[in-house]
C-alpha positions as CSV (number, residue, x, y, z in Angstrom):
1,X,-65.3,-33.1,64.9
2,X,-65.6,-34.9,68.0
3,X,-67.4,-37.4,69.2
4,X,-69.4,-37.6,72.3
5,X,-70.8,-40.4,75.1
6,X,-73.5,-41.4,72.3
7,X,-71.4,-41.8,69.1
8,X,-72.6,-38.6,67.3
9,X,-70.1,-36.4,65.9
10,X,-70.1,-32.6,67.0
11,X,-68.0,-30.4,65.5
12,X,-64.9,-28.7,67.0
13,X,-63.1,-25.2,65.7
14,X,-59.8,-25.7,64.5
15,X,-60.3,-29.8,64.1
16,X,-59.9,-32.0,61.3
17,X,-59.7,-29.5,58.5
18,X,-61.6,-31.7,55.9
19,X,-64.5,-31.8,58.4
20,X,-65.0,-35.9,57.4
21,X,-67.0,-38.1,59.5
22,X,-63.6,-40.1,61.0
23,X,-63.7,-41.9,64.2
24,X,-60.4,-40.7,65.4
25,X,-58.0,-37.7,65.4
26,X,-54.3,-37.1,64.9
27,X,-51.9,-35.0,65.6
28,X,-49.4,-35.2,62.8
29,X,-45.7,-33.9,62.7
30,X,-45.5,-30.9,62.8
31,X,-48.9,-29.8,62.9
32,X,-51.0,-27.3,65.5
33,X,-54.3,-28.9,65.2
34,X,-55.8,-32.4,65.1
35,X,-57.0,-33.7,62.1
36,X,-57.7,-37.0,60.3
37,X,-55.4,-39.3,58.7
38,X,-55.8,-37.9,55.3
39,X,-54.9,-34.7,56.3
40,X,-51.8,-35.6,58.2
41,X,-51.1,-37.0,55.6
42,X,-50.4,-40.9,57.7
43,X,-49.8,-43.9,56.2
44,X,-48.5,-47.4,56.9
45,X,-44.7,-48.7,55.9
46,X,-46.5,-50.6,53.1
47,X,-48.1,-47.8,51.8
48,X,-44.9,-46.0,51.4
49,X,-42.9,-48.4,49.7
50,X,-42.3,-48.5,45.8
51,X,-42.8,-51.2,44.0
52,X,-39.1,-53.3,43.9
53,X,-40.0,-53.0,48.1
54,X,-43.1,-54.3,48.0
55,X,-42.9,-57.3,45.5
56,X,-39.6,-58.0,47.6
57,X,-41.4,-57.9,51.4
58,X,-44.2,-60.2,50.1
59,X,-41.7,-62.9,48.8
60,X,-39.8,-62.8,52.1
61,X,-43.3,-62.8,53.7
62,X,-43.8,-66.2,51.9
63,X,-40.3,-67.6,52.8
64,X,-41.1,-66.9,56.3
65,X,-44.2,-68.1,55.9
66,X,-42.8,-71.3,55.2
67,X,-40.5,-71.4,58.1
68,X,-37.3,-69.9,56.6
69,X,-35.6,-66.9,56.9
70,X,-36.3,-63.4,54.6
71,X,-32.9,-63.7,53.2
72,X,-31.8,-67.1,52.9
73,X,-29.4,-68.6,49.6
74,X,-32.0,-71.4,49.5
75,X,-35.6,-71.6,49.4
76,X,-37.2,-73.2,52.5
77,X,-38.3,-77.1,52.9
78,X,-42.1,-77.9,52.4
79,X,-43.7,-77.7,56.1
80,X,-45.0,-80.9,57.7
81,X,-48.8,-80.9,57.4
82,X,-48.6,-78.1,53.9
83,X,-49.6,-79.7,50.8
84,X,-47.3,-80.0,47.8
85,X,-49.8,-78.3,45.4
86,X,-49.6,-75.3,47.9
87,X,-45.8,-75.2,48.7
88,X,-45.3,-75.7,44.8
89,X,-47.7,-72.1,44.6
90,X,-45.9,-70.5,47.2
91,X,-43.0,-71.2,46.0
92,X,-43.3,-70.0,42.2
93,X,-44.9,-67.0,43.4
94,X,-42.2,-66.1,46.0
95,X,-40.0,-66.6,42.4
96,X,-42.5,-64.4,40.6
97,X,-42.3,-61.4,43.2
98,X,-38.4,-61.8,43.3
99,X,-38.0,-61.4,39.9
100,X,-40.8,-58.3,39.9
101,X,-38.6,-56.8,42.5
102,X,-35.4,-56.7,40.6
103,X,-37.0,-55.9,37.4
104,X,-38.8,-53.2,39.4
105,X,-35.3,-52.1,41.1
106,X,-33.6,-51.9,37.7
107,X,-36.3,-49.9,36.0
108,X,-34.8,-46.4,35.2
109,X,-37.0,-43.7,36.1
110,X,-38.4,-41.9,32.7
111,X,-38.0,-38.6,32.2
């Protein structure tokens, strides 16, 4: 489907397989024809990582956050201007995902 000046969607031969309502088209890798994002089968970095990745980018998200590097020995110094109450949260929960991550890491796959 495409859409034309006035917003309405008209559909196209050979577009977007699923024939959804989408506002825009892609043409994934390795395909002929454009289609939607479901189809191609796109998704984001985050979408695609497990779940040792995941809990391990959002506590270096919090350590940068706090004006510290992603991979640093020790956990970065309260900001000027950040209340203790929420450095004290950040900081337990950056703890909390680091742990998930290597209990994630370390989990064997069943089966």
């Amino acid at each position: 489907m495409v859409a034309d000046a006035g917003g309405s969607y008209v559909p196209a031969s050979g577009w977007d397989p699923c024939r959804r309502r989408v506002r825009k088209l892609y043409l994934g890798p390795g395909q002929k024809c454009f289609a939607c994002r479901r189809c191609c089968d796109l998704r984001y970095a985050s979408q695609r990582e497990d779940d040792a990745h995941r809990a391990l980018s959002k506590a270096q998200a919090i350590r940068v956050r706090l004006g510290g590097a992603a991979m640093h020995e020790e956990f970065p110094p309260k900001p000027k201007r950040m209340r203790w109450i929420t450095y004290r949260l950040l900081r337990a929960r950056s703890e909390e995902l680091w742990v998930e991550s290597l209990t994630a890491a370390l989990r064997l796959p069943t089966g």
